[in-house]
N, C-alpha and C positions, 0 to 999 in steps of 0.2 A: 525658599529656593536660593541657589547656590546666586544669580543674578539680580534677587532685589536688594540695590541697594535704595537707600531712601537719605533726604539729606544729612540726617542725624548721624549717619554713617561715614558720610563724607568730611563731615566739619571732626568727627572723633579721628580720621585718617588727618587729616592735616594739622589739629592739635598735637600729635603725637612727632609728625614730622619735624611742625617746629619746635618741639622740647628736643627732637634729636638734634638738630641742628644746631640750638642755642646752648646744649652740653656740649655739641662736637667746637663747638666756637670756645667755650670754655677751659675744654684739656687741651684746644689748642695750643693756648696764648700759656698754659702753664706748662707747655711739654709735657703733658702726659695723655697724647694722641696715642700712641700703641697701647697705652692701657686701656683708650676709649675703646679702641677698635680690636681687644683681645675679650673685654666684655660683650661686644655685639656680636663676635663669633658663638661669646659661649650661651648667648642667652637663645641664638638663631638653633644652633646644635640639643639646647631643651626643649624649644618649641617642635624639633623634629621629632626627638625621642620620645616626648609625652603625648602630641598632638598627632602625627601625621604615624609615626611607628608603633605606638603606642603598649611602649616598651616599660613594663609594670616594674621590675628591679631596677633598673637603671633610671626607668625617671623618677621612683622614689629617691632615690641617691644623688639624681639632680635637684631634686624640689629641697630635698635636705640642704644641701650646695646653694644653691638659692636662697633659701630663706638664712643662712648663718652669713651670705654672701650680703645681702643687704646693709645685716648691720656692720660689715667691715668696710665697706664704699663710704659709709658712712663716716667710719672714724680715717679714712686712707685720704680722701674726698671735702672732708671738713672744710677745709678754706675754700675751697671753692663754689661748697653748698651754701657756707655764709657767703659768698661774693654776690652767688647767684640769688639770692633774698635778698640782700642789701641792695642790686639791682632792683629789684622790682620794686622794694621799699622807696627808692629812692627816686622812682619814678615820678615826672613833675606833676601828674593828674592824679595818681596814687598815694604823694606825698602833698596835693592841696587836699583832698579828700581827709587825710587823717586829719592837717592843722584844721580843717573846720569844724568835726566830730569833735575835737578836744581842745579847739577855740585857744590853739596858740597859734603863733603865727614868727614864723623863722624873721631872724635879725639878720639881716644882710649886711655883710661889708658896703658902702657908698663912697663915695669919688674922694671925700675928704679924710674916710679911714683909708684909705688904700694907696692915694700919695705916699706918704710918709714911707712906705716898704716898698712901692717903687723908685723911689728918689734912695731911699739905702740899697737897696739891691745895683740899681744903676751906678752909685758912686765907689760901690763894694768890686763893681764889675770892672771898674776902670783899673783901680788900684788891686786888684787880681785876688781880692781876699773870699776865700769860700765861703759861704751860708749856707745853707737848710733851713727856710722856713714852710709850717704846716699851717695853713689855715683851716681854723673847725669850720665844720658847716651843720648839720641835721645828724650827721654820726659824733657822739660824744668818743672825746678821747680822752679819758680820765684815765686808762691804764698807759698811756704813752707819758700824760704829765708826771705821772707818781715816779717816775723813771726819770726826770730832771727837778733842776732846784726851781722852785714856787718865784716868782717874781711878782705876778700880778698888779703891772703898771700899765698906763697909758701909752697908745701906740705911739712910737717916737723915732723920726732916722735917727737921732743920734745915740739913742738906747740901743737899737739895733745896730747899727755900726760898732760902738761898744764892745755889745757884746759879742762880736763873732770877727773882733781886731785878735790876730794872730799871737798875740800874748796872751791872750784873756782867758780863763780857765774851763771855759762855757761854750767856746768856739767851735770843739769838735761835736758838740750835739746840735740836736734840732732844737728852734725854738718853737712853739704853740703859740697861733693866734686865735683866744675863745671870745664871742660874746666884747668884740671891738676891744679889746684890751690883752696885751701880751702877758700869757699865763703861764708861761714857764719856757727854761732855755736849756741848754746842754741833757735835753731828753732823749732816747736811746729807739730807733724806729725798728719797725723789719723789714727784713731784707730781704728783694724777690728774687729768685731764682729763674728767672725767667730766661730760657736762653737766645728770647728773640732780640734780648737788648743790645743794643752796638758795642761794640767788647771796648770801644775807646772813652765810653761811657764810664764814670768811675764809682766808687761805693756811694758818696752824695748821692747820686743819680738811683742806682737801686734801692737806696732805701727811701727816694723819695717816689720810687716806683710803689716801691712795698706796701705803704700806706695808702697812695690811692686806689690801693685794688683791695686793701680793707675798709675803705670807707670812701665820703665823697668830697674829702678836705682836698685843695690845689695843695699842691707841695712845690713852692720854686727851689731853685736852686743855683747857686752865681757856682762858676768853675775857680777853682783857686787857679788851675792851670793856662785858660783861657779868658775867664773873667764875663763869660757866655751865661746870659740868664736864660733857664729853661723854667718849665713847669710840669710837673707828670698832674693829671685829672684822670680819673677813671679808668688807669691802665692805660693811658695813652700820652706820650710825652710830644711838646711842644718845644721845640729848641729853637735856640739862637734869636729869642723875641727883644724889640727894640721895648720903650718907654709906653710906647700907645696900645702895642699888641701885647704888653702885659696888663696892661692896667684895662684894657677891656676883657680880657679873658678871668681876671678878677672879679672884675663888676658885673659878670654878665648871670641874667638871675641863672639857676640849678635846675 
C-alpha cells in the first residue's frame, strides 16, 4: 500500500538526504552549486518522464542521458569525488579502524617536532619573509615532492628560515614536512579556485588552500606582505594565529 512505510524506508529516505546534502555542501565550497542544482532539476524531470508519465521515447533518451551522464560527473566532478572519499577516509574512527586491520599506526608530529616551524614561521613573520609550509599527515604527497628539490634533513628553524630567505632559490615553493623530517622545498602545490576565498588572500594562501582540500596535511603560511601566520586544514583556513594557537592546532591529533 501507497502508506506502509516501515523503518527500513525511513532510514533509506534520510540516507539519501544526507548524501544530498553532503554533495550539495560540496559544489558548494567549490562553486559549482548551479551545476548541483541543474543536475537535480534534470534527474527530478527523469523521474517524471519515466516513473509518473511514463513516457516510453523520451525516457529511453533519458535513461541514455543518464547513464552516459554518470560517467561525465565523473570525469567533470573528479576532485571533488576524490575530496569526498578522502573525507571519509580520513575519518578519525574510519582512519583508526584501517591503522589496526593493517597494524600501522600514524607518526605524529609532538611538541618538540613542531617548535622548531613555529619559532621559524614566528621569526619569518616579524621580519615579513613569506613561507609555504605542507605538513604530511595519512595522505602521502609524493607527487607534490617530485615537483621540488629532495632535501631530506632534520627539522630545523634555521634550515627553514634559510630556505624561504628572499634570496634563496627554493623560497617561492612549498616546503614538505614527511615522517618528522623536511622532505623537500620549492615544490609546486594546486591551486584552489574556490571563489569563497577573501580576494585579499594572496596565491600562498590558495594554494595552501589547494592542498588541504586534496588531502589532510595543515599547510601554514607567513604573509610576505603582513608577516600573519595562517593555516588552511581541510578546506578551512585559520588566520592571523599567535605562537600557542599554532602550535596547538599542529599538535592536535587528526
Amino acid at each position: 500500500m501507497f502508506f506502509d512505510v516501515g523503518i527500513k524506508d525511513f532510514i533509506d529516505v534520510l540516507l539519501v538526504a544526507l548524501l544530498l546534502y553532503y554533495t550539495y555542501k560540496l559544489m558548494k565550497a567549490s562553486g559549482s552549486i548551479k551545476v548541483f542544482t541543474g543536475i537535480l532539476v534534470f534527474i527530478l524531470i527523469w523521474l517524471v518522464v519515466t516513473q509518473i508519465l511514463e513516457m516510453k521515447l523520451l525516457g529511453s533518451i533519458f535513461d541514455t542521458l543518464m547513464n552516459v551522464g554518470v560517467i561525465a560527473l565523473i570525469v567533470l566532478f573528479q576532485d571533488e569525488i576524490r575530496r569526498f572519499l578522502l573525507t571519509l577516509g580520513s575519518h578519525r574512527h574510519v582512519s583508526a579502524l584501517a591503522h589496526f586491520f593493517s597494524g600501522a599506526r600514524k607518526e605524529a608530529l609532538k611538541h618538540d617536532d613542531i617548535m622548531p616551524v613555529v619559532m621559524a614561521c614566528l621569526s619569518m613573520g616579524k621580519q615579513k619573509v613569506g613561507a609555504l609550509i605542507v605538513i604530511e599527515h595519512t595522505t602521502p604527497l609524493d607527487e607534490v615532492v617530485r615537483t621540488g628539490e629532495i632535501i631530506d634533513a632534520a627539522i630545523s628553524q634555521r634550515l627553514i628560515e634559510n630556505i624561504f630567505f628572499k634570496n634563496s632559490p627554493l623560497h617561492d615553493g612549498a616546503m614538505v614536512i614527511s615522517k618528522k623530517r623536511i622532505k623537500a622545498a620549492g615544490c609546486i602545490l594546486p591551486v584552489s579556485h574556490d571563489l569563497n576565498i577573501p580576494k585579499e588572500l594572496g596565491l600562498r594562501h590558495r594554494a595552501a588552500m589547494g592542498i588541504s582540500q586534496k588531502s589532510d596535511a595543515h599547510a601554514i603560511i607567513v604573509s610576505e606582505e603582513t608577516g600573519a601566520i595562517s593555516v588552511a586544514y581541510r578546506g578551512q583556513f585559520y588566520l592571523r594565529l599567535n605562537a600557542e594557537e599554532l602550535e596547538s592546532l599542529l599538535t592536535k591529533e587528526n
